[in-house]
C-alpha positions in Angstrom: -51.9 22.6 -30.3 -50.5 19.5 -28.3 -47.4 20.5 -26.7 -47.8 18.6 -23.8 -48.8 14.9 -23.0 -49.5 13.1 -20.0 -48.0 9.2 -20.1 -49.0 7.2 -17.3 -46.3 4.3 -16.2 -47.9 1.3 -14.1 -44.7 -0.6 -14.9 -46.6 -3.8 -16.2 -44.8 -6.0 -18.9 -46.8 -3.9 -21.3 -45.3 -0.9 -20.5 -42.2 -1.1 -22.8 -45.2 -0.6 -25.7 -46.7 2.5 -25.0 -42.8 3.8 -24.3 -41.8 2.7 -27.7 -45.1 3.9 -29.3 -45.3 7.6 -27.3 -41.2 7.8 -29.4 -43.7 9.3 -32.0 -45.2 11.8 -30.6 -43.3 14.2 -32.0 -45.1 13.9 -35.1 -48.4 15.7 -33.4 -46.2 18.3 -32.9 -45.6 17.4 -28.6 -42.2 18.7 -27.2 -42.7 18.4 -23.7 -43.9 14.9 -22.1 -44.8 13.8 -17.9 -44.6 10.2 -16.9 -46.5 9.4 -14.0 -47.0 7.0 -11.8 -49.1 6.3 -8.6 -47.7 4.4 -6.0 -51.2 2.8 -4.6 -50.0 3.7 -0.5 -53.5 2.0 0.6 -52.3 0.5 4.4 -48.7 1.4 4.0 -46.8 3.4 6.3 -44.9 6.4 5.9 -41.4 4.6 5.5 -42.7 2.4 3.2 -44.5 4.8 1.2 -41.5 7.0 0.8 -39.2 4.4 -0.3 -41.8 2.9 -3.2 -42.2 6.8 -4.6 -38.5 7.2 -4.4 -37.8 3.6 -6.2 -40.6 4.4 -8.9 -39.0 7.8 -10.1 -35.6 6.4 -10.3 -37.0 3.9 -12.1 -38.8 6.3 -14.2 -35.7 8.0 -14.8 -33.7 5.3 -15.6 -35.6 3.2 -17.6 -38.4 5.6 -19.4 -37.1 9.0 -19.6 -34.2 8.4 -21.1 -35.4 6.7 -24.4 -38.1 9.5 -24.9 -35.2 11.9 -24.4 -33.6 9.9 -27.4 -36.4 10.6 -29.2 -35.7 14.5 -29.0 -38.7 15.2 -26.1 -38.4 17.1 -22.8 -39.2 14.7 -19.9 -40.7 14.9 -16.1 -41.1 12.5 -14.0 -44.1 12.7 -11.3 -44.8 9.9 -8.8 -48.2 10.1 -6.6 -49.8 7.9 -4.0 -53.5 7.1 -3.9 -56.6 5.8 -6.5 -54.7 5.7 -10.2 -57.4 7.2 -11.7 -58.5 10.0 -9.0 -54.8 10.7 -9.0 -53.9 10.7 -12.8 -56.8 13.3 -13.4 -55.4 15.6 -10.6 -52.3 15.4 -11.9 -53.4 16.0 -15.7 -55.1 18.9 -14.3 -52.2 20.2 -11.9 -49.7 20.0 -14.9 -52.3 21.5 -17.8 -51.5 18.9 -19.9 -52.7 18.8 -23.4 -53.6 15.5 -23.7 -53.0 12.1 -22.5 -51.4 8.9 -24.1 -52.2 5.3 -23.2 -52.7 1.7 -24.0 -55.5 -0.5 -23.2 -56.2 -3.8 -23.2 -59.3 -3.8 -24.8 -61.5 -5.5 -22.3 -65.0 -5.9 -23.4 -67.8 -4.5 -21.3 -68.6 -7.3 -18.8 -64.9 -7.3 -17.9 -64.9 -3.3 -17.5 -68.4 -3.9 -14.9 -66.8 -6.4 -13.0 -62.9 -5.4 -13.2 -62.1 -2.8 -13.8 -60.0 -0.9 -16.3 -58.0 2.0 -15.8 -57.8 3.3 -19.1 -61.4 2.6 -19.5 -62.3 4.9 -16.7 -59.6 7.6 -17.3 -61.1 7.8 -20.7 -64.6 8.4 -19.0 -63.8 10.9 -16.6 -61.6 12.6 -19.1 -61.6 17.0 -19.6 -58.7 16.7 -22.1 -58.0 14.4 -25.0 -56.9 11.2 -24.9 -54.6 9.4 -27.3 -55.3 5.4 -26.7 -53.9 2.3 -28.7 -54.4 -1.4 -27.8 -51.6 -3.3 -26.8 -52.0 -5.8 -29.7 -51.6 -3.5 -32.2 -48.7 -2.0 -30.9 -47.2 -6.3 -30.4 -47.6 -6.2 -34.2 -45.8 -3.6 -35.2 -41.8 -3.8 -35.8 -41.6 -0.3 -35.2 -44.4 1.2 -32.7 -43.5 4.9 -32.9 -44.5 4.6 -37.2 -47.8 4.3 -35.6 -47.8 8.1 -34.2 -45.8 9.0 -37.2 -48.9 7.9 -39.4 -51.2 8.8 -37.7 -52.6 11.7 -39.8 -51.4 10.1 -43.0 -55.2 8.9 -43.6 -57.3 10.1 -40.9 -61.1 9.8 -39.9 -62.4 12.5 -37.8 -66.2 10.8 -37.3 -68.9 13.5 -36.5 -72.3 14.0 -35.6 -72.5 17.6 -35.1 -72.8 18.1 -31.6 -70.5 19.5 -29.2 -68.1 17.2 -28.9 -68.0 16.6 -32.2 -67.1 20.2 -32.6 -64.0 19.8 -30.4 -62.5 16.8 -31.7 -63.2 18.8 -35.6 -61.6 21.9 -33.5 -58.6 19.6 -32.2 -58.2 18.1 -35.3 -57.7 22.0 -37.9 -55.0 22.8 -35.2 -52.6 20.3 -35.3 -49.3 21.6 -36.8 -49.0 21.7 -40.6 -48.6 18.8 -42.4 -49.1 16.1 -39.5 -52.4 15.7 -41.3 -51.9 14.7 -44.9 -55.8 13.4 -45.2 -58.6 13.7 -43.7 -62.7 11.9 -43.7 -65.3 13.8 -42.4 -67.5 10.7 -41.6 -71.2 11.2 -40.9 -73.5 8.3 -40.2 -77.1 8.3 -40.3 -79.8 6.4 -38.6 -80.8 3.1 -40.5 -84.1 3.2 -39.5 -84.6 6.4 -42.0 -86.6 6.0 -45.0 -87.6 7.6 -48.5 -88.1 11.7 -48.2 -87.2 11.8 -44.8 -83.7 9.9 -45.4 -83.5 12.4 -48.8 -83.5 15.5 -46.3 -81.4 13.9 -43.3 -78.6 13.3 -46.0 -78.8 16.7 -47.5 -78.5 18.0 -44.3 -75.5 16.0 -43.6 -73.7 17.1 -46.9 -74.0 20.2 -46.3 -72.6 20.5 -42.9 -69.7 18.2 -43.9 -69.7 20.5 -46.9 -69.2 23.7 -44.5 -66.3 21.3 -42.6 -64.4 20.8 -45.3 -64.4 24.1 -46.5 -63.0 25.2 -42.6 -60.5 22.3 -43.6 -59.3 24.0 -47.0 -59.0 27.1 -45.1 -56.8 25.5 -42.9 -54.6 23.7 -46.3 -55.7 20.8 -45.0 -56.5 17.7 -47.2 -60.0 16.1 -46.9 -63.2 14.3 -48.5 -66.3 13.5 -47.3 -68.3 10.5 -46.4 -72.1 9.7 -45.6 -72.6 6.4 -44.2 -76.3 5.0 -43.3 -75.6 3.1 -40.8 -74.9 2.5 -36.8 -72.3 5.1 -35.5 -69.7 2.5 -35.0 -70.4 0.4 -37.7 -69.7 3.3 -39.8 -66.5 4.7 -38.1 -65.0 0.9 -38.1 -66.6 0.1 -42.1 -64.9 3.7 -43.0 -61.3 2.5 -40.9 -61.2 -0.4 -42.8 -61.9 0.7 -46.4 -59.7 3.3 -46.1 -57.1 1.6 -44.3 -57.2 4.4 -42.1 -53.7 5.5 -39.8 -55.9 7.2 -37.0 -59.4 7.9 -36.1 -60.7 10.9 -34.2 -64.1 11.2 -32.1 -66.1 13.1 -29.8 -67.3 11.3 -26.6 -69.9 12.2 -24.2 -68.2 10.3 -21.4 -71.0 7.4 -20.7 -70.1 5.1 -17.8 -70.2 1.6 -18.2 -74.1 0.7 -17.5 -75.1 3.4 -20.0 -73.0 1.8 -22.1 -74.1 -1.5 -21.7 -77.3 -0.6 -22.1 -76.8 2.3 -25.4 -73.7 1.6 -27.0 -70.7 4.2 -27.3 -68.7 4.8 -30.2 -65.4 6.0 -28.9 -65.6 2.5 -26.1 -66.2 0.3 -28.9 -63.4 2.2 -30.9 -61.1 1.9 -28.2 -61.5 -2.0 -28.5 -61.8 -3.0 -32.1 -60.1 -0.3 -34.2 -57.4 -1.4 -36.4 -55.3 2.3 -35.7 -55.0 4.6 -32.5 -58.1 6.6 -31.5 -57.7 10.0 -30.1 -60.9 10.5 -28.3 -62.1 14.3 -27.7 -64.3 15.4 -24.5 
């Protein structure tokens, strides 16, 4: 179960976005929600110091925690000093939160080698889930929160049977009853297979996604099946946009940006092109 989210605040023009979108997180069944914020104290002294952390959480407060109150969740406001990303983990791990919610800016892979992205690298180093939406998608929307409120309305939980995979299924059976109206268990398999050998990958495949599903009925949760040859990502994004699907769901074996330059990663491309929010699983 979520119960808990993590919401990091940077206060950047974008910031009003996420706020608006995380209005819907009530849907995943999340009651209590932390906004934090690092005050980045690098050559500062103490004075100083203390008066940005006090002029963030009153900020916080004032501006942010008030509309998700609105919105019928608990709030707490945290302020730290230091590296955003060192500090954000230790603070997701201090609070035992369930998850964490973010936007991104969808910077392609040069940019992440040579600039840097926050959410890119929180996503990396990440022990708990992570909910992540591009800012564009949430400029295109009237109503942001609808996007949360969908979200399990036609979902794609993408798997290829290892570990991670496993948790983000496992994540996916246990969130509360009825946020998930429909769900895809997507398996791709390699292009390069041919003839008998392609014949027994894709029996194998049914009948794991077969042995999912039936964990899904269990669970009186809607789903179908899908077997895709194809890339990994070329079959999540090919299944998204058929469908039309309201969320996607993957595994991730945290890759840092060289290996990912060099092999590919599903839930980084995801997090960039994906017409719906990704919640990414470690």
């Amino acid at each position: 179960m979520v119960r808990t989210v993590l919401l990091p605040v940077d206060f950047s023009d974008d910031n009003p976005l996420i706020l608006a979108f995380a209005r819907g997180l009530s849907a995943l069944g999340v009651r209590h929600v932390i906004l934090g914020h690092v005050v980045e104290a690098s050559g500062l002294e103490g004075p100083v110091i203390a008066r940005k952390v006090d002029e963030a959480r009153d900020r916080l407060l004032l501006e942010y925690a008030s509309e998700l109150s609105a919105a019928g969740l608990s709030v707490e406001v945290q302020v730290v000093t230091g590296d955003p990303v060192e500090e954000l983990s230790a603070l997701a791990a201090e609070t035992h939160v369930d998850a964490a919610v973010y936007g991104s800016h969808a910077k392609s892979v040069a940019g992440q080698l040579f600039v840097g992205s926050v959410s890119d690298r929180l996503m990396r180093e990440a022990t708990i889930p992570h909910l992540v939406v591009r800012f564009d998608l949430l400029r295109n929307h009237a109503d942001p929160a609808s996007l949360l409120r969908r979200f399990g309305e036609k979902l794609v939980l993408a798997t290829d049977f290892s570990l991670s995979a496993a948790h983000a299924f496992t994540f996916t059976v246990e969130l509360p009853a009825g946020a998930v109206k429909h769900v895809t268990l997507l398996h791709a398999i390699d292009p390069a297979l041919t003839g008998e050998k392609l014949r027994r990958v894709e029996e194998g495949a049914e009948f794991h996604l077969k042995n999912l599903q039936a964990m899904c009925t269990q669970k009186k949760m809607p789903s179908s099946v899908s077997i895709r040859v194809g890339t990994p990502v070329h079959a999540v994004l090919d299944e998204i946009g058929e469908r039309r699907a309201s969320g996607v769901i993957v595994g991730t074996r945290g890759r840092n940006a060289v290996q990912e330059m060099l092999m590919g990663s599903v839930s980084m491309t995801l997090m960039r092109q994906a017409s719906c929010p990704v919640l990414i699983v470690p």
